[in-house]
C-alpha positions in Angstrom: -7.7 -96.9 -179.9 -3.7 -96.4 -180.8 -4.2 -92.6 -180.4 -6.5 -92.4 -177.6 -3.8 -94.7 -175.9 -0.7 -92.4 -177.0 -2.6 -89.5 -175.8 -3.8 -90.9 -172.4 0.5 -91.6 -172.1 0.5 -88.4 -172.7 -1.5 -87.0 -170.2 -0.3 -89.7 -167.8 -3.8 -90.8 -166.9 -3.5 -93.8 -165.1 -7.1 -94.8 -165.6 -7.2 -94.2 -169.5 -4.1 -96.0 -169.7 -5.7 -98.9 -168.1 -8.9 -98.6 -170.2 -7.2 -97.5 -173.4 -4.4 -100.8 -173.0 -7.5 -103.1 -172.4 -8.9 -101.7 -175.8 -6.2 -102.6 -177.4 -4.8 -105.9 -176.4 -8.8 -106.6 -177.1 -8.4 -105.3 -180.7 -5.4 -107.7 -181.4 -2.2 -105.8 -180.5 0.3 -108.0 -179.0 1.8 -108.0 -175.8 5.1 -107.3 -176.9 4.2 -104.5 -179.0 5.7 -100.7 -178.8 1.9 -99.6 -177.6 1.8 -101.7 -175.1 5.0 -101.9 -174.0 5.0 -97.6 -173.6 1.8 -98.5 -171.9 3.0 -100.6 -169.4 5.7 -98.7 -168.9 3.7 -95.5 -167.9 2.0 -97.5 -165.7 4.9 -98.2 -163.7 6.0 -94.8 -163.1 2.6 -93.6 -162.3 1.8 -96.7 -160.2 3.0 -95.4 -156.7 1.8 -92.1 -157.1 -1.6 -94.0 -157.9 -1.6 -96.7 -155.4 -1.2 -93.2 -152.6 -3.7 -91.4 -154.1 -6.5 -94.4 -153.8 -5.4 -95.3 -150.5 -6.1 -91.8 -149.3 -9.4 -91.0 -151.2 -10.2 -95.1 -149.4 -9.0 -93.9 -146.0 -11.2 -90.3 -146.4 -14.3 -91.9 -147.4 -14.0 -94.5 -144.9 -13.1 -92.2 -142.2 -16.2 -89.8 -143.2 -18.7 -93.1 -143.3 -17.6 -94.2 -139.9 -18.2 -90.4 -138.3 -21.5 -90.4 -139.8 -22.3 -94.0 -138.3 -20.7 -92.6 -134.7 -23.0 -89.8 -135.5 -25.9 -91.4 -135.8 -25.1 -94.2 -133.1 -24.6 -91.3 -130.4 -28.1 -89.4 -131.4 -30.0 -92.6 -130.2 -30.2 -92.4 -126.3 -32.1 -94.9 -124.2 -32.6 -98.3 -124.2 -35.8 -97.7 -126.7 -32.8 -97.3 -129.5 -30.8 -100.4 -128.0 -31.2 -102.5 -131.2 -30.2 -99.5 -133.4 -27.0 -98.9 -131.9 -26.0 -102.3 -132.2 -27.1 -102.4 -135.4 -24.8 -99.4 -136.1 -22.0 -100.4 -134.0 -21.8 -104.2 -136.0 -21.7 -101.4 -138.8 -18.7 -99.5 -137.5 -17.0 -103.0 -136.8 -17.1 -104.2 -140.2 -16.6 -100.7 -141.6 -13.2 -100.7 -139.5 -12.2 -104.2 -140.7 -13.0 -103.8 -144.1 -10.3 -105.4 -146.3 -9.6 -102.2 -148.4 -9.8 -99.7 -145.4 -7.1 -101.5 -143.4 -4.9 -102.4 -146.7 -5.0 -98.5 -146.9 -4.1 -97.8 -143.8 -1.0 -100.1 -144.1 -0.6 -98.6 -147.0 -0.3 -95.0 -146.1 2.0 -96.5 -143.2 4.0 -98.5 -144.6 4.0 -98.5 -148.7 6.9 -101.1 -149.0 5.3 -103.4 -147.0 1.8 -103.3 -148.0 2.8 -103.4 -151.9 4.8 -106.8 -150.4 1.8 -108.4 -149.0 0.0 -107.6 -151.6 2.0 -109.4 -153.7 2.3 -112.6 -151.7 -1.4 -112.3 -150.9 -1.8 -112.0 -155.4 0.4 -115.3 -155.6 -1.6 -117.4 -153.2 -4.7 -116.9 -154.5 -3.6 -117.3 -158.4 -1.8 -120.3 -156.7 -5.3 -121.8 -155.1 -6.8 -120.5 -158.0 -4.1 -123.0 -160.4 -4.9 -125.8 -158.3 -9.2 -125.3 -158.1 -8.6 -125.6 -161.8 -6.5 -128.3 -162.1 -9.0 -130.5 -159.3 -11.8 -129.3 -162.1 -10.0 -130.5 -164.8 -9.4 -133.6 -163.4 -12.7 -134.5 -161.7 -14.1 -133.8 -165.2 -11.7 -136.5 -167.0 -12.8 -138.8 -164.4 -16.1 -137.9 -164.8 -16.2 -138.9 -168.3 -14.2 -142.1 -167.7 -16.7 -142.9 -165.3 -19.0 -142.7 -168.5 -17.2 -144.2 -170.7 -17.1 -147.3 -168.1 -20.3 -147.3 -168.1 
């Protein structure tokens, strides 16, 4: 694990970094420890670098799957293939508002931004997330008062 995590440093392969620092805070190393720390630490240099390079390969694949669907859509002529074409078109639609696809495209416009909005959107939902746990918590301690009452 410590070596396959040195090496993927090494390397500067962002996804073995990733996989090699979940090994290890799995095995027991701490947080705070120089593995993960170096870990980390790669990760942050290699993060923008990443972040472009998977909002391009999104954009691409998108881009390709939509051109296939115009494709397709344009091959069907008449009003014998009206169903089909919508049925393609409601594709292209939710194809062009797919979340990833038009984070991407921010993205690739705008990196500054997007990373910011990302990060607000990252703190809302840990923030609603907080909260749905704390209304569980405390409908289950009524719950069981409600039991105990009984």
């Amino acid at each position: 694990t410590e070596d396959g995590l040195r090496a993927a440093i090494e390397r500067a392969d962002w996804h073995a970094i990733v996989a090699g620092r979940a090994r290890a805070e799995a095995t027991g190393f701490q947080e705070d420890s120089e593995l993960l720390q170096s870990a980390a630490a790669a990760l942050e240099e290699l993060r923008e670098a990443h972040e472009l390079e998977e909002a391009e390969r999104i954009v691409t694949e998108m881009n390709a799957k939509l051109e296939e669907l115009r494709r397709q859509e344009n091959e069907l002529v008449g009003p014998v293939h009206k169903k089909q074409r919508n049925a393609i078109g409601k594709k292209i639609l939710s194809c062009r508002n797919c979340e990833d696809f038009v984070s991407s495209q921010r993205f690739l416009k705008n990196p500054e931004e997007e990373r910011a909005r990302r990060i607000a959107c990252a703190r809302e939902l840990k923030k609603r997330a907080e909260e749905e746990r704390k209304r569980l918590l405390q409908r289950q301690r009524e719950a069981l008062a409600e039991l105990h009452a009984v």
